[in-house]
C-alpha positions in Angstrom: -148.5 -189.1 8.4 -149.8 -187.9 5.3 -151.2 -184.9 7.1 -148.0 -184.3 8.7 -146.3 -184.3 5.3 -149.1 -182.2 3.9 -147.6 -179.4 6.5 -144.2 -180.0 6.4 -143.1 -182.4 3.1 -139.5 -182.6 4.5 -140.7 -184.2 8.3 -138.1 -187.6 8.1 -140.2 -189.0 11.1 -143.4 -188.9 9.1 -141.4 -190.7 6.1 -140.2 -192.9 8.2 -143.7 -193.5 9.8 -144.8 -194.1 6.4 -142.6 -197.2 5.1 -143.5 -198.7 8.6 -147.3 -198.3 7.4 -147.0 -199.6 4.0 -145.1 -202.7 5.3 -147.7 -203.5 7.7 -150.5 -203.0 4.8 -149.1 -205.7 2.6 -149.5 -208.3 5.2 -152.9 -206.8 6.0 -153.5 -207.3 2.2 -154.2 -203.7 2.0 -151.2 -203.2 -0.3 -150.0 -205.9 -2.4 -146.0 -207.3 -2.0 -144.7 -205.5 -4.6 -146.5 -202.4 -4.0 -145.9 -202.3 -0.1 -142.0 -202.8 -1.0 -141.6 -200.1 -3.4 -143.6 -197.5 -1.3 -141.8 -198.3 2.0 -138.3 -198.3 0.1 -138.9 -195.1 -1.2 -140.2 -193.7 2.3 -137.2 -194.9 3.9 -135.0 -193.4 1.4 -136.9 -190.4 1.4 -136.5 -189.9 4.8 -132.7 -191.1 5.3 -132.0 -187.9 3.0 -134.0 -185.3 4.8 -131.8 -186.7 7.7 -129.4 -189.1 8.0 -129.0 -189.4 11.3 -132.9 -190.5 11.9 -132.7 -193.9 14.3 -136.0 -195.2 13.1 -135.3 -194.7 9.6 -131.9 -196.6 9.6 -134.3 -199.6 11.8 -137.0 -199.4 9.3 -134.4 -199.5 6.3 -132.2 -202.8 8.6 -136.0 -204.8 8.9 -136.8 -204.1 4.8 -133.2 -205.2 4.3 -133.7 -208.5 6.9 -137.3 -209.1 5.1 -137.5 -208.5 1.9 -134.0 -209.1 0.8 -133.1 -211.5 3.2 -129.9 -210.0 4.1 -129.0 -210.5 7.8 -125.5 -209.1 7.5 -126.9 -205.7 5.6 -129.6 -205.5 8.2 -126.8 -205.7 11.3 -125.3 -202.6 9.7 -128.0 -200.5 9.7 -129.8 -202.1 13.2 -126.2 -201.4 14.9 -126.3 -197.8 12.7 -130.2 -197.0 14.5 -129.0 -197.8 18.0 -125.9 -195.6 17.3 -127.8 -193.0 16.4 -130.4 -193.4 19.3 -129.9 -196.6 21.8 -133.4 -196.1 23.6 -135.3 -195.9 20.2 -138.1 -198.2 20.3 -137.9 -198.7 16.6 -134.1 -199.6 17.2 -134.7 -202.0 19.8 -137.5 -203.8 17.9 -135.0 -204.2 15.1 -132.4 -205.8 17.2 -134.9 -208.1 18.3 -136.2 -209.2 14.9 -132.3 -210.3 13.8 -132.1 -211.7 17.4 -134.8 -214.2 17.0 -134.0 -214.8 13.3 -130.3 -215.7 14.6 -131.8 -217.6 17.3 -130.5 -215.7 20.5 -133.9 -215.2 21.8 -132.2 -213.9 25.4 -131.6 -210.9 23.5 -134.2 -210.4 21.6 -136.6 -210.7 24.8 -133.9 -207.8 26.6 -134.6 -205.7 23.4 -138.6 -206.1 23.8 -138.7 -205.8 27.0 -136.9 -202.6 27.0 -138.4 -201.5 23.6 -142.0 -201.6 25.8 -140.7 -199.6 28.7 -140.3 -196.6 26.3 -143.6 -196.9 24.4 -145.5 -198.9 27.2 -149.3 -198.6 24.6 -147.8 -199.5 21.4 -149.8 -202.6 21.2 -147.2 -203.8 18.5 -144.0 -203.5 20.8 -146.0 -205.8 23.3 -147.4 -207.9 20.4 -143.8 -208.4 18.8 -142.5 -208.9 22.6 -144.6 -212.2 23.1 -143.2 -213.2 19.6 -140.4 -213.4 21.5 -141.4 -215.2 24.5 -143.2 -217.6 22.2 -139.8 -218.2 20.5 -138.0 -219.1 23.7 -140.6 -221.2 24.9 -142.0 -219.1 27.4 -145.5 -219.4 26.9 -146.9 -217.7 30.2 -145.1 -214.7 29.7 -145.8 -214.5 26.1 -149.6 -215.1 26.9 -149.4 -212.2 29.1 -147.7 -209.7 26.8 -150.4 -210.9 24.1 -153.3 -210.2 26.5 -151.6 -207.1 27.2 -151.2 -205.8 23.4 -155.2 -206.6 22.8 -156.3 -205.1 25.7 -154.5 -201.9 24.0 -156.0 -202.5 20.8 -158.5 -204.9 20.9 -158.7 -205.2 17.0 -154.7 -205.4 16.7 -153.8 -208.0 13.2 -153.1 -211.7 14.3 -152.9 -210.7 18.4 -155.9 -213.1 19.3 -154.9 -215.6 17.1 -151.8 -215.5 18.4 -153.1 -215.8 22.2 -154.9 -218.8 20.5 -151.9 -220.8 19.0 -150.6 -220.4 22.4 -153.5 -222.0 24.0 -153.5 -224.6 21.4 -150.1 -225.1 22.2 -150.6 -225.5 26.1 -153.5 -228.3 24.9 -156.4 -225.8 26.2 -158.8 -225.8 23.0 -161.7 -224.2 25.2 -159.1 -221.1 25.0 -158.0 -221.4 22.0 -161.3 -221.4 20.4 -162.5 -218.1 22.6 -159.4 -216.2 20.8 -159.5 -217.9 17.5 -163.1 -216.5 17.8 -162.4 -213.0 18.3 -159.4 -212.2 16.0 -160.0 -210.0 12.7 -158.1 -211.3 10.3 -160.4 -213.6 8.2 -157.4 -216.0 7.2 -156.2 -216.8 10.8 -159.7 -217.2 12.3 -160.4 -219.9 9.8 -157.4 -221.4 10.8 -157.6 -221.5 14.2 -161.3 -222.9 13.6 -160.0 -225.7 11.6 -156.9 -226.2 14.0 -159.1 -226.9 17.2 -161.9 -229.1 14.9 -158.9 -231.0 14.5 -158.2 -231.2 18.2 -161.2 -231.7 19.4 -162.0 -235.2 17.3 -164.5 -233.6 14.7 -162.8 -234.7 11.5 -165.9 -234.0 9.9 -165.7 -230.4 10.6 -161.7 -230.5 10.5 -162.1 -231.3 6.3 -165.4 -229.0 5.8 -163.3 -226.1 7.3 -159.6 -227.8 6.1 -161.5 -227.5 1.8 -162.4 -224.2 3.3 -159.1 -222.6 4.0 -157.1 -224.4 1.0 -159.4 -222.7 -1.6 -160.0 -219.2 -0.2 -156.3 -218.7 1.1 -154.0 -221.6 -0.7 -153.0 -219.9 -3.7 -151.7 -217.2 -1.7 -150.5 -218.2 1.5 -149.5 -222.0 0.6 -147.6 -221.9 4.1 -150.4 -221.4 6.0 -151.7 -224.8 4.3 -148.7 -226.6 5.2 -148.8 -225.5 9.3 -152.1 -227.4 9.3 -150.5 -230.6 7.6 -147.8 -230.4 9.5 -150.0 -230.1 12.9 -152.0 -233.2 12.0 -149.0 -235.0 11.0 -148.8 -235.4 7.0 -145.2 -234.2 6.4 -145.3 -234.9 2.6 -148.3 -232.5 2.4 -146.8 -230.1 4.5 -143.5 -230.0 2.2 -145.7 -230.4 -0.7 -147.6 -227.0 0.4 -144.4 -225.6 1.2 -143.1 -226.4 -2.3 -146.0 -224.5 -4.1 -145.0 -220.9 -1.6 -141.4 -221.4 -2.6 -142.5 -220.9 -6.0 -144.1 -217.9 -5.6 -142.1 -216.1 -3.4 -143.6 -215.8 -0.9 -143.3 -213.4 2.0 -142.1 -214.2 5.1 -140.9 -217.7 5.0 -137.9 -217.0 6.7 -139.6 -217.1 10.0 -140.6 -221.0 9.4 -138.1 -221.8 11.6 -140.2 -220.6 14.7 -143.4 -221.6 13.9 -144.6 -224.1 16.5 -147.4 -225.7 14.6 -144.2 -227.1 12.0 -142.2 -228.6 15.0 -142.8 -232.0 14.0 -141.0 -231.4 10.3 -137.5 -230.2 11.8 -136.5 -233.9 12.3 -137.7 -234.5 8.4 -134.3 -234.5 6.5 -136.5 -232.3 3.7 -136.5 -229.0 6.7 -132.8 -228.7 6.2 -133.5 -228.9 2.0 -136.2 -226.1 2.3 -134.7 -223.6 4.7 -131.3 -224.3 2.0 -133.8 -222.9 -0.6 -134.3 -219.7 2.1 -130.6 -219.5 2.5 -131.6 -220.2 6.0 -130.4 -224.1 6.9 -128.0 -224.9 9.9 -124.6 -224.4 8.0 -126.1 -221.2 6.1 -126.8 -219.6 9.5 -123.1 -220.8 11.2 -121.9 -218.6 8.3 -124.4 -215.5 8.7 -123.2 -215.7 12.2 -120.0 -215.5 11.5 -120.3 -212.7 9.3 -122.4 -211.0 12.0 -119.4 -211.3 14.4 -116.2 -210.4 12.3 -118.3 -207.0 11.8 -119.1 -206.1 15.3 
């Protein structure tokens, strides 16, 4: 993209193209937070005034919008503004998805993917973010199969074997689980999974060598990723505990807690409802955000 801008500064695609990038880099922890949000903001609005009428740009603007401000009512503007603009864009589509699933219609959000797939059919993320959405709904099969499908696009794709591997954890096949814990990239989530199927397979002794393991490399700054494992093994008040310590520094991404399998057991813990209030995300929070959603369309 840089290259592209090298040639032609006033490309909006390659703007665009950018703030995608630099959003993606600060969960790769190639960027931090901060510096990830301020780049892509300034992409987007770079490229918004070159042209206007750029699809992608208005879906990259709604998902910065969705996950950084936590604004589902903003981001409907601008997702309903991209598929406007361009219905078939993949970028559009995969931003209808994401507010979708974060409203809970996972229906839609699997028509989206699947027709978000069918334009770009290799962009390993569409099919990556499309078993997201299987996984959502409960539909583990076809989720494992657009998973298999993304990795066998790019094999090294962030968090797509160790998302084939929560699956398989999931469907109580550890042998699996283990095989794609094993070969996913991300240093974080292959620890995890590691210490997820020690647990599962009866070693405890290896469950707390690699449990110490994961807490002190990667609590301090993804305390949710702590409190999945407590909550998998059943220790709620660690789990909230942990989930506690990433409310008070911010950070990213909680707003997906909701759909993360491995903190099923907590929903029934009257403390969910108190921590997805702190999200703006409980059950009368979202009524409302729907409601919004609605009177605008």
């Amino acid at each position: 993209y840089k290259q592209v801008l090298d040639i032609d500064p006033e490309y909006a695609p390659a703007w665009a193209g950018l703030a995608r990038n630099y959003r993606n880099m600060t969960v790769t922890d190639q960027l931090t937070e901060a510096e990830g949000i301020r780049m892509g903001r300034q992409a987007i609005n770079r490229a918004l005034s070159l042209d206007p009428g750029l699809a992608e740009a208005h879906a990259r603007l709604g998902l910065m919008v969705l996950e950084v401000d936590v604004d589902p009512v903003a981001a409907s503007r601008h997702y309903r503004k991209a598929a406007e603009l361009n219905p078939n864009d993949p970028a559009a589509l995969s931003g209808l998805a994401t507010l979708a699933v974060f409203l809970g219609d996972f229906e839609s959000a699997i028509e989206m993917g699947e027709r978000a797939v069918l334009r770009d059919p290799v962009d390993a993320l569409g099919h990556l973010d499309l078993g997201g959405y299987y996984a959502s709904a409960g539909r583990y099969l076809d989720a494992l199969v657009a998973l298999k499908k993304a990795v066998t696009l790019n094999d090294e794709l962030y968090a797509g074997w160790y998302q084939i591997g929560i699956i398989s954890l999931l469907e109580n096949d550890c042998d699996a689980a283990l095989v794609a814990f094993e070969k996913e990239n991300d240093a974080e989530y292959k620890l995890k999974g590691r210490t997820l199927c020690a647990y599962e397979r009866g070693d405890l002794a290896l469950f707390e060598k690699l449990f110490i393991q994961l807490r002190e490399e990667y609590g301090a700054q993804w305390p949710s990723e702590i409190a999945h494992v407590y909550a998998w093994v059943g220790d709620h008040d660690a789990a909230f505990e942990w989930l506690d310590k990433a409310l008070a520094i911010n950070e990213g991404g909680l707003t997906a807690s909701p759909r993360i399998r491995l903190m099923d057991s907590l929903q029934n813990d009257p403390r969910w409802q108190t921590f997805l209030g702190a999200l703006g995300i409980n059950n009368d929070q979202m009524q409302e955000i729907r409601d919004r959603i609605a009177q605008e369309q």
